[in-house]
C-alpha positions in Angstrom: 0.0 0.0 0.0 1.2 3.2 -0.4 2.4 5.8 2.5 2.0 9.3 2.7 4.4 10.6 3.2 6.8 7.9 3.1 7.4 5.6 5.7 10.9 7.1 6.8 9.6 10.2 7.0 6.5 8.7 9.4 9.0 7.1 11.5 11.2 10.3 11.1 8.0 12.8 12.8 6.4 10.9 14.8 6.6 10.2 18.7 4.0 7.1 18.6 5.7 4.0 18.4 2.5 2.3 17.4 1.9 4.8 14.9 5.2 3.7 13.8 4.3 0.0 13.8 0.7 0.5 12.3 2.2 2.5 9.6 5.4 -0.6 8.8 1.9 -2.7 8.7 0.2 -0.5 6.5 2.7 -0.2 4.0 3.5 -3.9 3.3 -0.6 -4.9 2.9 -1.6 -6.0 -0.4 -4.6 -6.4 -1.6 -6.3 -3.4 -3.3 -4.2 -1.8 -5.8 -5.6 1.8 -5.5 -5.1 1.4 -1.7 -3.7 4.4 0.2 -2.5 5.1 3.8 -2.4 8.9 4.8 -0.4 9.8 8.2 -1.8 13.0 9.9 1.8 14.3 11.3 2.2 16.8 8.5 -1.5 18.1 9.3 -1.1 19.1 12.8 -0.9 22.8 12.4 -3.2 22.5 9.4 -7.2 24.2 10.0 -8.6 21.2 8.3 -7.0 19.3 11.7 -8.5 21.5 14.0 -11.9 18.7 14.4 -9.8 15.8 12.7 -7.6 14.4 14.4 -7.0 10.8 12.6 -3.6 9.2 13.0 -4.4 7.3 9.9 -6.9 7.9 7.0 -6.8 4.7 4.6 -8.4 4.3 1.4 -9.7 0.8 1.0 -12.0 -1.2 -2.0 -13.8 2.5 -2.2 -14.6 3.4 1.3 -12.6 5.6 3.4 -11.6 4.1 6.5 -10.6 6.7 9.5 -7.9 5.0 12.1 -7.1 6.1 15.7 -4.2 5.0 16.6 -3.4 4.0 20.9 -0.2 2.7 22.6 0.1 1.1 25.4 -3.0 0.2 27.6 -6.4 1.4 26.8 -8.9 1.2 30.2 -12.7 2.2 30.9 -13.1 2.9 35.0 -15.8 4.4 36.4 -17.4 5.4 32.6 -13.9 7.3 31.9 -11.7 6.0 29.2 -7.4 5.8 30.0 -4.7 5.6 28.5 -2.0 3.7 30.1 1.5 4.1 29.3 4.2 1.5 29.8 5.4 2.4 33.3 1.8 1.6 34.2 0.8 5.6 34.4 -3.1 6.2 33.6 -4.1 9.5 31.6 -7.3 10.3 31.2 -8.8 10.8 27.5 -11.4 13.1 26.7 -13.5 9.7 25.2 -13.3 7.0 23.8 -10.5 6.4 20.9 -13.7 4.9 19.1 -15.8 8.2 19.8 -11.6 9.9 18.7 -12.3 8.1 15.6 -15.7 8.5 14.6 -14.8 12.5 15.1 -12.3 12.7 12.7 -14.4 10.7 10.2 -17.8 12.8 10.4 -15.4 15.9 10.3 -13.5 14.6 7.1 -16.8 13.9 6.1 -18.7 17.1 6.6 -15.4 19.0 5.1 -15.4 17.2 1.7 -19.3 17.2 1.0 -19.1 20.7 1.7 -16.6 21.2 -0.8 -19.1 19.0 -3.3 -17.2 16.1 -3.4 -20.3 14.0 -2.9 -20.8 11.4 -0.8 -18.8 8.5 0.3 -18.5 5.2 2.4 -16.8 5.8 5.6 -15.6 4.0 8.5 -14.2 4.9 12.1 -11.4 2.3 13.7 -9.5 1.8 16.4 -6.3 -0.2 16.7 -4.3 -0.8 19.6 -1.2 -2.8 18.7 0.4 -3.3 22.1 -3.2 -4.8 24.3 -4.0 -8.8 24.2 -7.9 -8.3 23.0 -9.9 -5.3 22.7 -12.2 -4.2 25.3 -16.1 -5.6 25.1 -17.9 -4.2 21.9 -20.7 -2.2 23.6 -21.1 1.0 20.7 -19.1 -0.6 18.0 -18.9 -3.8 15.8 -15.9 -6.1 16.8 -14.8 -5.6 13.3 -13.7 -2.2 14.6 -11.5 -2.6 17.3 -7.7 -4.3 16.1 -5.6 -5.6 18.4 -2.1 -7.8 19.2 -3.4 -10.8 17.1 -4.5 -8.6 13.8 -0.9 -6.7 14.3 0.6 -8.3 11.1 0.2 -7.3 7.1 -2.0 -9.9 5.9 -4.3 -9.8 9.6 -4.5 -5.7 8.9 -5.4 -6.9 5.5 -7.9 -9.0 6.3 -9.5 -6.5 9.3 -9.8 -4.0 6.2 -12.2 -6.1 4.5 -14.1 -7.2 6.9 -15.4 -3.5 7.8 -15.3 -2.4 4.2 -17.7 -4.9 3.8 -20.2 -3.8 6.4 -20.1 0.0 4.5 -23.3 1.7 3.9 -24.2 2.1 0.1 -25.1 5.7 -1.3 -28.5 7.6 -0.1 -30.7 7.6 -2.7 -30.4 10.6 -4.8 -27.3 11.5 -3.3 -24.2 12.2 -5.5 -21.0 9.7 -4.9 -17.8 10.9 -4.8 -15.5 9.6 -7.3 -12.8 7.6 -5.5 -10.0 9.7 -8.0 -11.0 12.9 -6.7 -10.8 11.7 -2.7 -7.2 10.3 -3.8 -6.2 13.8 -5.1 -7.8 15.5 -2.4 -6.0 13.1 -0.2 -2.7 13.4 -1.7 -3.0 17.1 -1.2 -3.8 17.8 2.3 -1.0 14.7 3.5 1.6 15.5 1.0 4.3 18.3 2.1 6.7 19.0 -0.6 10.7 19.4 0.6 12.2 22.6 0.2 14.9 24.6 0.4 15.5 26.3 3.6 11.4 27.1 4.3 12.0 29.6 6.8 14.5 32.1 4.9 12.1 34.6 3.5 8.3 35.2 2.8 8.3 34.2 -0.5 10.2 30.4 0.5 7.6 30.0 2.9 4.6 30.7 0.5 6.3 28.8 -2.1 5.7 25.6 0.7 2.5 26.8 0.9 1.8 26.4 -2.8 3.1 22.8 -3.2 -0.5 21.0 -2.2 -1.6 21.9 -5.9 0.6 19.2 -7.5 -1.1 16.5 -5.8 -3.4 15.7 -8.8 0.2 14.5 -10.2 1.4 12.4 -7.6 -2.5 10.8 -7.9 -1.9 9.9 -10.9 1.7 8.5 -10.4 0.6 6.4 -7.9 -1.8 4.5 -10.0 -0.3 4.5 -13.8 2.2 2.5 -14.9 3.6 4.7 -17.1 3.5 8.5 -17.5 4.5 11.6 -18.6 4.3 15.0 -16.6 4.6 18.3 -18.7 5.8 21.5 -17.2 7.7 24.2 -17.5 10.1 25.7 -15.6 9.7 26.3 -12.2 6.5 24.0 -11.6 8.3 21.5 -9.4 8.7 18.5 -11.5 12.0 17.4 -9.9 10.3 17.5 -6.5 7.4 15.4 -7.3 9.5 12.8 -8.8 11.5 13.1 -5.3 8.2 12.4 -3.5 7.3 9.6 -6.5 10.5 7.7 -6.3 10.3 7.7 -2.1 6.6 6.3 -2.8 7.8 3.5 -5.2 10.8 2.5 -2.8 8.5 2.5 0.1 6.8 -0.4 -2.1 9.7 -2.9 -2.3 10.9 -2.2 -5.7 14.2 -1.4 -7.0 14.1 2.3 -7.9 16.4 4.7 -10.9 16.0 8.3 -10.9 18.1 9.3 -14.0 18.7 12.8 -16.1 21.2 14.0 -18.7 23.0 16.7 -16.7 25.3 15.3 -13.7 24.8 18.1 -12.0 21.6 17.4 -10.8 23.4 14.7 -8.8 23.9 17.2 -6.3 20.1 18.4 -6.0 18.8 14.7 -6.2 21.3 13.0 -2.9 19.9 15.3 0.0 16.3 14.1 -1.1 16.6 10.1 -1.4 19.7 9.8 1.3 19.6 6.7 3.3 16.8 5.3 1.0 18.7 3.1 -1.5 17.3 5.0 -4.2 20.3 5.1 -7.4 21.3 8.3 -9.2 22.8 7.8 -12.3 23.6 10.4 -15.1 22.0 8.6 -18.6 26.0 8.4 -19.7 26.9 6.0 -17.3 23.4 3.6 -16.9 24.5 0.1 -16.4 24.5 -2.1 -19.3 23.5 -5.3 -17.0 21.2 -4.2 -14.5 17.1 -3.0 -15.2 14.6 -1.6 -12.5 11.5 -2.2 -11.3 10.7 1.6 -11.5 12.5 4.5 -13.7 12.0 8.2 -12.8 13.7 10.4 -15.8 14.2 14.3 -15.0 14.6 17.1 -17.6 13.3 13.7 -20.3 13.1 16.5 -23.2 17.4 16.2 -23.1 16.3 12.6 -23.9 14.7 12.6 -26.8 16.5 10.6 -29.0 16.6 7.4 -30.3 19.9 6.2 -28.9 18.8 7.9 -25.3 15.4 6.1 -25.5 17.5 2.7 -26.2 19.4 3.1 -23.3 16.2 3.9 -21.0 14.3 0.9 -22.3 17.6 -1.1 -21.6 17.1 -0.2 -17.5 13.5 -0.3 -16.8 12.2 -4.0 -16.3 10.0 -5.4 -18.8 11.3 -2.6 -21.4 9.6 1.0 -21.9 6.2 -1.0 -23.4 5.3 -3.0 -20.7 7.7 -1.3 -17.8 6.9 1.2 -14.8 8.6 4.1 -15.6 7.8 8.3 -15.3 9.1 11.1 -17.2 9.0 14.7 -16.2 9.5 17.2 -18.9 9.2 20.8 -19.8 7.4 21.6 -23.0 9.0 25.0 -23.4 11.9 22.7 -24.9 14.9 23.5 -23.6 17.0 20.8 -25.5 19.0 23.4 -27.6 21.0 24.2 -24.2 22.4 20.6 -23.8 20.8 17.2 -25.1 19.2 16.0 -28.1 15.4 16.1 -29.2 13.5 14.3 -31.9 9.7 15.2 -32.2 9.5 11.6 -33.8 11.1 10.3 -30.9 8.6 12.5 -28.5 5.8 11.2 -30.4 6.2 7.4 -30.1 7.3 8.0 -26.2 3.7 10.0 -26.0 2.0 6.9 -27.5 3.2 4.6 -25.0 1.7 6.5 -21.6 -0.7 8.9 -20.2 -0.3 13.0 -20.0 -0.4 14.9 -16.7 0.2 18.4 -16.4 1.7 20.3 -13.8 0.5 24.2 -13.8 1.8 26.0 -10.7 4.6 27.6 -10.8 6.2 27.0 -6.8 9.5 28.4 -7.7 9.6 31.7 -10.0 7.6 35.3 -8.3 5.3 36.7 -9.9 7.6 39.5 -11.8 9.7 36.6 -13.0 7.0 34.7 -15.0 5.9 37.4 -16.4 8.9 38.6 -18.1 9.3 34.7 -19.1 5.4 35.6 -21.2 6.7 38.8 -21.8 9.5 37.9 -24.2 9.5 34.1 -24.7 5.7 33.6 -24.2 6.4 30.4 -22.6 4.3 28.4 -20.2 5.6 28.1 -16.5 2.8 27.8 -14.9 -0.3 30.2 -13.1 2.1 33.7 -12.5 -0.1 34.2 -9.0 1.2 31.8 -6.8 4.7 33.4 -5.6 4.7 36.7 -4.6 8.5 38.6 -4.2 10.5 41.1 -5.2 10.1 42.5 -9.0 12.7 41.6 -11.8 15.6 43.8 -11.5 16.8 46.1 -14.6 20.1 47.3 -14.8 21.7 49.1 -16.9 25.6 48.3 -18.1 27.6 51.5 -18.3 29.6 50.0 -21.1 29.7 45.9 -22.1 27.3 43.5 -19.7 29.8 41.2 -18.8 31.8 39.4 -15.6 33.0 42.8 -14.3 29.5 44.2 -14.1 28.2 41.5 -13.0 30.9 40.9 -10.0 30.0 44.4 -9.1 26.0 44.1 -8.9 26.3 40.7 -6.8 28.6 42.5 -4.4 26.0 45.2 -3.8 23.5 42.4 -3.7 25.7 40.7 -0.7 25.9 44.7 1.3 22.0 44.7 1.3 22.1 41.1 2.8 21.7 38.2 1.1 24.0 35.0 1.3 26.6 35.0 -0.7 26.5 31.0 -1.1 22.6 31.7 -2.3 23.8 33.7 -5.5 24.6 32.7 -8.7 26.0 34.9 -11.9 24.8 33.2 -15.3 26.6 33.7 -18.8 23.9 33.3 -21.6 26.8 32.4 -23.7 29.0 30.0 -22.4 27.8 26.6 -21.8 31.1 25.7 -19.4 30.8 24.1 -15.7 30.6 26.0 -12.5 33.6 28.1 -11.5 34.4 30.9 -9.3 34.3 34.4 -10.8 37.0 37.3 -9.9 34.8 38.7 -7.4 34.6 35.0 -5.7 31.1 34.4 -6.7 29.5 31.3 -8.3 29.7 31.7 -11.9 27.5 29.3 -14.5 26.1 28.7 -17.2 22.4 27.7 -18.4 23.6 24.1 -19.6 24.6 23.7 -16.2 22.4 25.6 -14.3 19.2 23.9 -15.8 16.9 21.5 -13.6 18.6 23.4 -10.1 17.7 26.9 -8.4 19.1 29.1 -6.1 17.8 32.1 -4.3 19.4 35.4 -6.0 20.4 35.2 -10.1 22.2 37.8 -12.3 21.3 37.3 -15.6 24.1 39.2 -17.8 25.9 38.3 -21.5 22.7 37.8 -22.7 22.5 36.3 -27.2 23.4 38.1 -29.9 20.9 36.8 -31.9 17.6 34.9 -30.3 17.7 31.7 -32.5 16.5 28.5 -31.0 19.4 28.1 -29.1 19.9 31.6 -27.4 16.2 31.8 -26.7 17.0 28.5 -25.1 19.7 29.9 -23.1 17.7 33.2 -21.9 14.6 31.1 -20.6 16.6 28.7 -18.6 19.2 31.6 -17.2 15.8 33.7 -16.1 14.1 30.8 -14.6 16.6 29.3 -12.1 15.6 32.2 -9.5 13.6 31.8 -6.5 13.5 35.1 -4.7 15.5 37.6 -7.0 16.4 38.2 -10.5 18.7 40.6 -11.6 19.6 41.2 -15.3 22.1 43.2 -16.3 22.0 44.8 -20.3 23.8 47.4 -22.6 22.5 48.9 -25.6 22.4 46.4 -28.0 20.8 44.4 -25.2 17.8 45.9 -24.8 17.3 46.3 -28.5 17.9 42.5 -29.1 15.3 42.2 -26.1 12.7 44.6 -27.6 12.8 42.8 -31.1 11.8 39.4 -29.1 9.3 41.1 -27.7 7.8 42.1 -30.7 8.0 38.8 -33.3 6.6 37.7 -30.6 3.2 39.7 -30.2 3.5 39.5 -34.1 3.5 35.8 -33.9 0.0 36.0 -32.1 
């Protein structure tokens, strides 16, 4: 079954050994492939929480089942329900866990109708992993109440179905809620997206904020074999396929997250660390070893025939018949490093289904707009970050390294980190290296699939062919708080021409 979030993370949050144990349960049952096990630890500070409070919400054969989850001893003395810990301390709970439960369900309930889901079959449980036998069924069915003896995979299995099947069918009249939209709406209230350094500045935090909305992705990840997910720059591709691949791994299977650039070795290791999750740049796939599950970032670099070959070669069972997920960005970008055949992109198209992701959780506001402005590319709804506008500035003579060494140390005086800044040559297409004034310098082949918080933009085309439009969308896309870009004349007159082909392209 899958875990959300993954099961390292559960065991990573949570002070509940049970939880703990319930959720190592929940994630090896089999059964019902759509299953899905939600933890509530990322929901605590959440309003939706503030009348649920499930420790586990499973979807099961159709019917939403809403666990509470007790350690330890549970008593009734006196018509007061305990809790009772393992040094033999009672604490007194405010009702029964079965009452806890049936809470949490009516409010999950009342909170989806109201949001014209429709209706759907729910169920309240109570398990409590470390007591012999429940206590006598006086409000509830027997079904309801696990204990010790249900406390492995199949038994938890098993308990599933028996109080799925004592569900109530549909009202008559009464719309039903289809079981993909309670998975999506699922996925995004338990899902938290990582990011970088959350509590740095208010656009960061919003951008965390923001990250529910690609839930309708990971939905359909979870239940397709194979699929591709188009979006542009800045709509978090590479950190739902961080979240995808932990979700796959968390399922026993061998899992590949692979890309063209090996640079985005370095943004990939924080996220899978510890997980047995491999990294390997397409040049150096193994030639004698395939995976259950391949996860390919930045795929449009991939779109040839030989690359194709040598992705077929790794995923088990072959592209056709394999599990495997490609994330993409449709403003192609494959002029800046990589190959693309639209031959190629249409036979890969044939062979799985289309998702779309369409918020932008990186870029502000100002910075997508200038991407419409001049490219007119597609990076996703410009309203979801708010920050500082796009930067101007104007190069007394040529709009090169010296100018831009200059502007970043000004940028550094009014505060920010000097680590967090990048300077990016248009240009050039070499690695990362330091510039004069000790700054990180880069270029868009390298820079593209990673971020940072402060970019200056400078050296920008000559001309605005295929390849230094390329260049410019990438270079003006990395930022996620500020973006500088620095022109001269001849600049802004290239810039103002691109501009208007492309309002005459309309």
């Amino acid at each position: 079954m899958i875990l959300v979030p993954a099961l390292a993370d559960i065991e990573r949050r949570t002070t509940s050994n049970a939880e703990r144990t319930v959720a190592r349960l929940l994630r090896d049952v089999v059964g019902d492939p759509d299953s899905a096990a939600f933890h509530s630890v990322d929901l605590r500070s959440h309003a939706y929480k503030q009348q649920a409070e499930a420790d586990f919400i499973v979807l099961w054969r159709g019917v939403v089942v809403v666990i509470e989850v007790k350690g330890g001893g549970v008593r009734k003395h006196d018509g007061v329900w305990y809790s009772v810990d393992r040094r033999g301390d009672w604490h007194k709970l405010a009702g029964s866990p079965m009452e806890q439960a049936r809470s949490a369900a009516y409010a999950l309930r009342d909170i989806l109708q109201e949001e014209g889901v429709g209706w759907f079959a729910h169920e309240a449980i109570v398990i409590t992993p470390d007591i012999d036998s429940p206590p006598n069924a006086v409000g509830w069915r027997p079904t309801h109440w696990l204990a010790r003896d249900d406390m492995t995979s199949a038994g938890l299995g098993a308990a599933l179905d028996r109080v799925v099947d004592n569900a109530r069918a549909a009202p008559n009249g009464q719309k039903r809620a289809r079981m993909g939209d309670l998975r999506t709406r699922m996925f995004g209230e338990f899902t938290r997206m990582p990011v970088i350094d959350a509590q740095r500045g208010a656009v960061i935090e919003e951008q965390n904020r923001a990250t529910a909305g690609q839930a309708r992705v990971l939905a359909a990840l979870a239940r397709n074999p194979r699929v591709l997910v188009y979006g542009g720059a800045g709509t978090g591709k590479s950190l739902v396929l961080v979240e995808a691949a932990k979700q796959e791994k968390d399922q026993g299977k061998s899992v590949l997250i692979t890309f063209h650039s090996p640079a985005l070795t370095r943004f990939f290791a924080p996220h899978v660390e510890g997980r047995e999750i491999d990294l390997i740049p397409l040049e150096k796939l193994p030639a004698d070893k395939s995976y259950d599950v391949v996860l390919v970032d930045e795929a449009q670099d991939m779109m040839t025939a030989d690359a194709m070959d040598r992705i077929d070669a790794v995923i088990d069972g072959g592209r056709a018949r394999g599990r495997w997920r490609m994330f993409l960005d449709p403003n192609n970008q494959a002029h800046v490093d990589g190959g693309y055949d639209d031959e190629v992109a249409e036979l890969i198209a044939d062979e799985a289904i289309a998702v779309d992701l369409d918020l932008n959780v990186r870029n502000t506001h100002a910075i997508v707009h200038v991407v419409q402005e001049y490219l007119g590319a597609d990076i996703g709804d410009p309203g979801i970050v708010h920050g500082e506008k796009v930067q101007w500035h104007n190069a007394a003579s040529d709009a090169d390294i010296t100018e831009a060494d200059l502007l970043a140390k000004q940028i550094v005086a009014d505060g920010a980190n000097r680590a967090d800044l990048w300077l990016i040559s248009t240009t050039t297409d070499g690695p990362p290296s330091t510039s004069p004034g000790g700054f990180v310098l880069t270029s868009p082949k390298h820079a593209k699939g990673l971020e940072a918080e402060h970019v200056i933009v400078f050296d920008l085309p000559e001309t605005y062919d295929e390849a230094g439009t390329a260049a410019f969308y990438v270079a003006v896309t990395r930022a996620r708080v500020s973006l500088h870009i620095i022109t001269s004349k001849d600049d802004k007159r290239g810039l103002q021409q691109l501009s208007k082909n492309r309002m005459m392209a309309k």
